[in-house]
N, C-alpha and C positions, 0 to 999 in steps of 0.2 A: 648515802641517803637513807634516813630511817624510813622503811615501808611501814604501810601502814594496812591494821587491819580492816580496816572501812572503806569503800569505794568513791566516798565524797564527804566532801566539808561538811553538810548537813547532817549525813548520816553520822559522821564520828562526832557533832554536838548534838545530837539527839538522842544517840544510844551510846555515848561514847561516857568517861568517867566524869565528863562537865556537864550529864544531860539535864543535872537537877536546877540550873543556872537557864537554863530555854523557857523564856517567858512567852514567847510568841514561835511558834513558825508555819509558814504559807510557800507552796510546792506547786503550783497548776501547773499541770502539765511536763511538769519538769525541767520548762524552759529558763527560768531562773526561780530562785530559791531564796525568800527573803527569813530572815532569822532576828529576833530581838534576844539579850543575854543579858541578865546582872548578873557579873560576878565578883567575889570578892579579892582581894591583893592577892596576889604568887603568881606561880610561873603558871602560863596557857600556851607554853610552845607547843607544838603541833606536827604529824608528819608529812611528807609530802603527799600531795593529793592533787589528781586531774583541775582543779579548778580554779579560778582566777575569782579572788574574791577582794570586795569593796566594803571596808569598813566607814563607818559615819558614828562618832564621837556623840552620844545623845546627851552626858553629864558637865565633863569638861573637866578643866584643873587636877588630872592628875598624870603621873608621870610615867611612861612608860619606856621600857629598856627595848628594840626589839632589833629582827633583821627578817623582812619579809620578803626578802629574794632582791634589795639593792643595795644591801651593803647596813651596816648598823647602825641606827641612831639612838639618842637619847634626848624626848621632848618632856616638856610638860605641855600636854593638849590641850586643846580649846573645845567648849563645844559648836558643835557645827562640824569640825573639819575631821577630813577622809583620809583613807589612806589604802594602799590597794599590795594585795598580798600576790605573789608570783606563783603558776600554774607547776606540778612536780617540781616544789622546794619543800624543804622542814624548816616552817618556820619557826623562831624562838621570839615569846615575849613573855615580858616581869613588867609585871604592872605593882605599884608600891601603894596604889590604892583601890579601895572597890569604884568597881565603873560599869556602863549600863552602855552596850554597842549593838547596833543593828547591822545586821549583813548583807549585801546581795549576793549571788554566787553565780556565776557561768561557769555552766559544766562545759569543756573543749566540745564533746559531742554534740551538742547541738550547736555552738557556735566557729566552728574552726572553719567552714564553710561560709557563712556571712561575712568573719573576718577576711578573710580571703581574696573572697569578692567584692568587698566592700573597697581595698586596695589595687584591684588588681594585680593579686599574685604577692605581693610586695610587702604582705605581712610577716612579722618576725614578732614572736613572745618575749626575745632576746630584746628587740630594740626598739619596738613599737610604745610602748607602755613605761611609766615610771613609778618603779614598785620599790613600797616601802616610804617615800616620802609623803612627810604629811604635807597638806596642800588644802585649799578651798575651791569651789565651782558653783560660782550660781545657778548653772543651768541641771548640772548636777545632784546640788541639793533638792532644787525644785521639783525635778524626776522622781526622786525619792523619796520627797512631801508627798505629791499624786498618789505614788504607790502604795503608801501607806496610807492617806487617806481614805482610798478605793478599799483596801485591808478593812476599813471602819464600819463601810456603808457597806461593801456586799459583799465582804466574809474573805472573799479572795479574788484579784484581780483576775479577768478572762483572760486567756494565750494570747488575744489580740494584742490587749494593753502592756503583758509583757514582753512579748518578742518588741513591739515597737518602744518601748521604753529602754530595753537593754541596747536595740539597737541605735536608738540616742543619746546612752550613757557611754556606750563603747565608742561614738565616736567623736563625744570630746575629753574622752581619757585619751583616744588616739590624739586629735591634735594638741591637747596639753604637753604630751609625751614628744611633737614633732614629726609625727607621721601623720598628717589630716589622709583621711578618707577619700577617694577619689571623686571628682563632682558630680553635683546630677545630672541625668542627663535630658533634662525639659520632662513635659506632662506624660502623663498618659496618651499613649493613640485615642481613638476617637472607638474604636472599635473595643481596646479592652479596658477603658471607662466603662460604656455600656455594659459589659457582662458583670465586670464588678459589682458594681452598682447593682442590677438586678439580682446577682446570687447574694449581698449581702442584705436585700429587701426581702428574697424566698428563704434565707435561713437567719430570720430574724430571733427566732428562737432560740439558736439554735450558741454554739460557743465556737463560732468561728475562726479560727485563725488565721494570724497574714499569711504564714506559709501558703496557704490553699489559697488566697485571695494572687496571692502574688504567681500563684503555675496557674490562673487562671487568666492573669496576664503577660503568662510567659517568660516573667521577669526574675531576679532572684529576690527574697523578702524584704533586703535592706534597699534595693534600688526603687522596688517596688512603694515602698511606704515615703521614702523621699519624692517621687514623681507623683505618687496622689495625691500629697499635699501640694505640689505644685498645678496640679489639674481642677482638683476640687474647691482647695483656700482652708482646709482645714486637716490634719491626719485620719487615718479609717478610723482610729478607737474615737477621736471626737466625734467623727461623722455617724458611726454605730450608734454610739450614745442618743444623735437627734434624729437617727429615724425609730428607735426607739421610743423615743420623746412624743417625736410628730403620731407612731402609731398607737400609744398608751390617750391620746389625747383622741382619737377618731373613737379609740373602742367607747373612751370614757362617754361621747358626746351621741355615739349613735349605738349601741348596745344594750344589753341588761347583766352582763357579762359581769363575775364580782372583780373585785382587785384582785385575789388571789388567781381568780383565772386571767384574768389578763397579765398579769406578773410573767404566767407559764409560756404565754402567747408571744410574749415580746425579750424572754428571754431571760429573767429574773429567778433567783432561786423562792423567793416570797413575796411575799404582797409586804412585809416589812421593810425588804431592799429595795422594790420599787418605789414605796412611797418616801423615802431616805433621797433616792436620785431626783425623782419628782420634784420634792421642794424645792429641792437647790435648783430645777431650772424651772416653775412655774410660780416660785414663793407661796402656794398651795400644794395640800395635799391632794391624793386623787378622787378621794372623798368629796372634799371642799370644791375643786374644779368641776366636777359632774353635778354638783348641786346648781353652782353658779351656771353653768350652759343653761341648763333646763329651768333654772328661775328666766333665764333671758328669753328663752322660748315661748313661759307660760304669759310673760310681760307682753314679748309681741304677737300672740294669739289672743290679748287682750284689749287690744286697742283697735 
């Protein structure tokens, strides 16, 4: 096994000798790790490294040689489709054209616990996972639409939307692979709904993540985010999003509070970011929306 001088996949493509090919990378928290790369034909073998990484094919039509920890193939790729590299392996690939690939990355230390749990016990890196072939996932791709879109609108997703994204990717890599996930186990008690819910209304500011939301219901993070969608009808990062929403909309209507301070209030790095999230759920800005209230107001104190 070639060791390697860098302690993760990100670090050896950002300081490593392919860092001038990193068009993009985004790190919160360090719960997963997303990376965008052009680079041009030859060889990008690699050494072994702590982390389990998911490739997605952004250009398409060209041909790659590789062995990413299950054995060798030789494709010409499509775009759209993924392919998942195995955790301490040296990988080799020869790509015979330039190609443009975005990455996600699970470092083992923050997930080998989730996995775990997630199976009860019954997780193997050996046989859980199918690494190296190329393959499609709708639900997949779409995860990794969201996260890169969020990438657009507010610079870099929060630990919430990542820890619950990775934990939705990892487990339908796991049932792809033939190891599904252990089932849910129903909602939330009735008692840590409530605290939830309250502590993510008092740190609404704030950049919360599930881990804390989930030892607040005593739960572990993957079981936890499965059971509040079953409780609530929707996941926490949607759910954060609309009381977001709902309290960006109170300041707007009874305040004098600017956007940038309300931005800070409800959790936003700017009043750019929130007016980006804004539209997409009011089809106005926050601007536009505060105008409209209090034209409505001046209308019925008019009559």
């Amino acid at each position: 096994m070639t060791v390697s001088a860098h302690s993760s996949f990100t670090q050896l493509q950002s300081k490593g000798l392919h860092a001038s090919y990193v068009r993009t990378l985004k790190s919160p928290g360090g719960v997963l790790e997303m990376l965008e790369v052009a680079q041009p034909a030859g060889d990008m073998s690699r050494p072994a490294l702590p982390d389990i990484v998911l490739y997605e094919d952004i250009l398409g039509n060209g041909r790659v040689r590789s062995d990413l920890g299950g054995g060798r193939f030789d494709v010409t790729s499509r775009k759209g489709l993924l392919n998942l590299a195995a955790p301490n392996f040296a990988t080799t690939a020869v790509m015979e054209e330039s190609h443009q690939v975005r990455s996600l990355t699970f470092p083992l230390a923050h997930w080998q616990g989730v996995l775990d749990e997630a199976t009860d016990g019954r997780f193997s890196f050996d046989t859980c996972f199918n690494y190296g072939r190329v393959f499609d996932s709708s639900p997949i791709r779409s995860a990794l639409r969201n996260l890169w879109g969020l990438c657009k609108d507010e610079g870099a997703p929060s630990r919430l939307w990542m820890r619950a994204a990775g934990c939705e990717i990892l487990a339908e890599l796991s049932r792809l692979g033939g190891a599904p996930f252990a089932p849910a186990r129903g909602g939330l008690a009735p008692w840590a709904e409530r605290r939830c819910l309250e502590m993510m209304r008092a740190r609404l500011s704030q950049d919360i993540s599930l881990d804390e939301l989930a030892a607040e219901a005593r739960l572990s993070p993957f079981h936890f985010a499965r059971m509040f969608k079953q409780s609530i009808g929707v996941p926490p990062r949607v759910y954060l999003t609309q009381l977001r929403m709902e309290k960006t909309c109170q300041l707007l209507e009874t305040t004098d509070l600017s956007v940038t301070e309300i931005a800070q209030e409800v959790g936003y790095s700017s009043n750019q970011v929130l007016a980006r999230v804004f539209i997409k759920h009011q089809r106005m800005s926050p601007t536009e929306y505060r105008r409209a209230v209090r034209d409505q107001v001046r209308f019925a104190a008019s009559r």
